[in-house]
N, C-alpha and C positions, 0 to 999 in steps of 0.2 A: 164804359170801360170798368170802373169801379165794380157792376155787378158782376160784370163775368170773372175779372181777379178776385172774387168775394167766393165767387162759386167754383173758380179751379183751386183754390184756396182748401176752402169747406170738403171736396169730395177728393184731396189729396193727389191731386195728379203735377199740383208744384206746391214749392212755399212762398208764400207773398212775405216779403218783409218791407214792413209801411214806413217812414219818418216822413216828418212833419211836412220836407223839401219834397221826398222822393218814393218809388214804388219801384221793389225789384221783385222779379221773380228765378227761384232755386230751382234745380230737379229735387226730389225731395231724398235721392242718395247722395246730395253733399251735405257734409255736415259742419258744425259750427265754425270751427279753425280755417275751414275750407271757405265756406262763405265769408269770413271775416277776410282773409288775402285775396279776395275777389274783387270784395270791394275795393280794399287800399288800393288794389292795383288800377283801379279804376281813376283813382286820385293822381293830378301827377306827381306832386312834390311826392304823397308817398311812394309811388311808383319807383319816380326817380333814387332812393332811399334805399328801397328791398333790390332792387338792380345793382347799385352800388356795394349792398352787401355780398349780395349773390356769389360776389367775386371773392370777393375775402371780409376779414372782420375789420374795422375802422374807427378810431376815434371819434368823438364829438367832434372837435375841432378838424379833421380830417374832412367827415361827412360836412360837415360848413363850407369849408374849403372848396373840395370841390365839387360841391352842387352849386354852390356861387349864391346859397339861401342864407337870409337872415337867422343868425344864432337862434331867437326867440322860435323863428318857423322850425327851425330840424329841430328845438327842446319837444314842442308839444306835438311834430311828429310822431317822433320818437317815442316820446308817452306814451302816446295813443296804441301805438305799434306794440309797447313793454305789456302794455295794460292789455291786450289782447292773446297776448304770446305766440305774437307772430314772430315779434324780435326778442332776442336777448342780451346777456351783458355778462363780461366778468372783467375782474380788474387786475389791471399789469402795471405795477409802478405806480399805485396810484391814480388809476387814469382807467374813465370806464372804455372797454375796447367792448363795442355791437357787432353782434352776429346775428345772422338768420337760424333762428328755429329747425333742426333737421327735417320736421314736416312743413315746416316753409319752405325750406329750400326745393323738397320734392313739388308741393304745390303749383311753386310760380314755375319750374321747369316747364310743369305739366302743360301750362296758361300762357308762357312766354311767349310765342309766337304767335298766338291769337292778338295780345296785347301789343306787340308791332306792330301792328299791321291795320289796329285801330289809331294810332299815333301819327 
């Protein structure tokens, strides 16, 4: 399996991207933001996350709430999420309120239903 992900790789007909766990493959017209919300969505907790925002924007404590996830799990969610710029953040009173990215938002639109239907 290896050689032939090595060799649709090499002659550009997908992108292999490897981690230590796992092996996916891209068509090679998505591009990075795009791959990167492919995966999350892949994830549940993040899944669970960008669905949540999808709707509107949410507190920390909000996003805890009601995913029913330990605080510690939606911080480095979330990170993960900031650090990618899938999600973003501004603050109201003090208080970070998350939002999805406008090209996030269009992305998972895109993906939504796919992603049901594997759930």
């Amino acid at each position: 399996m290896e050689y032939y992900a090595n060799k649709l790789d090499k002659t550009k007909v997908v992108k292999v991207r490897k981690t230590s766990r796992e092996c996916r493959f891209f068509p090679i017209h998505i591009g990075p933001l795009e791959k990167a919300v492919i995966v999350s969505l892949r994830k549940k907790s993040q899944r669970k996350i960008l669905f949540l925002l999808q709707r509107k924007e949410h507190s920390f404590s909000d996003i805890c709430n009601a995913l029913g996830l330990a605080r510690s799990t939606v911080w480095v969610k979330l990170e993960s999420l900031e650090k990618r710029d899938i999600v973003g953040y501004r603050y109201q009173r003090g208080q970070k309120m998350f939002k999805l990215n406008d090209s996030t938002h269009q992305i998972i639109k895109k993906y939504q239903n796919t992603i049901k239907i594997l759930e």
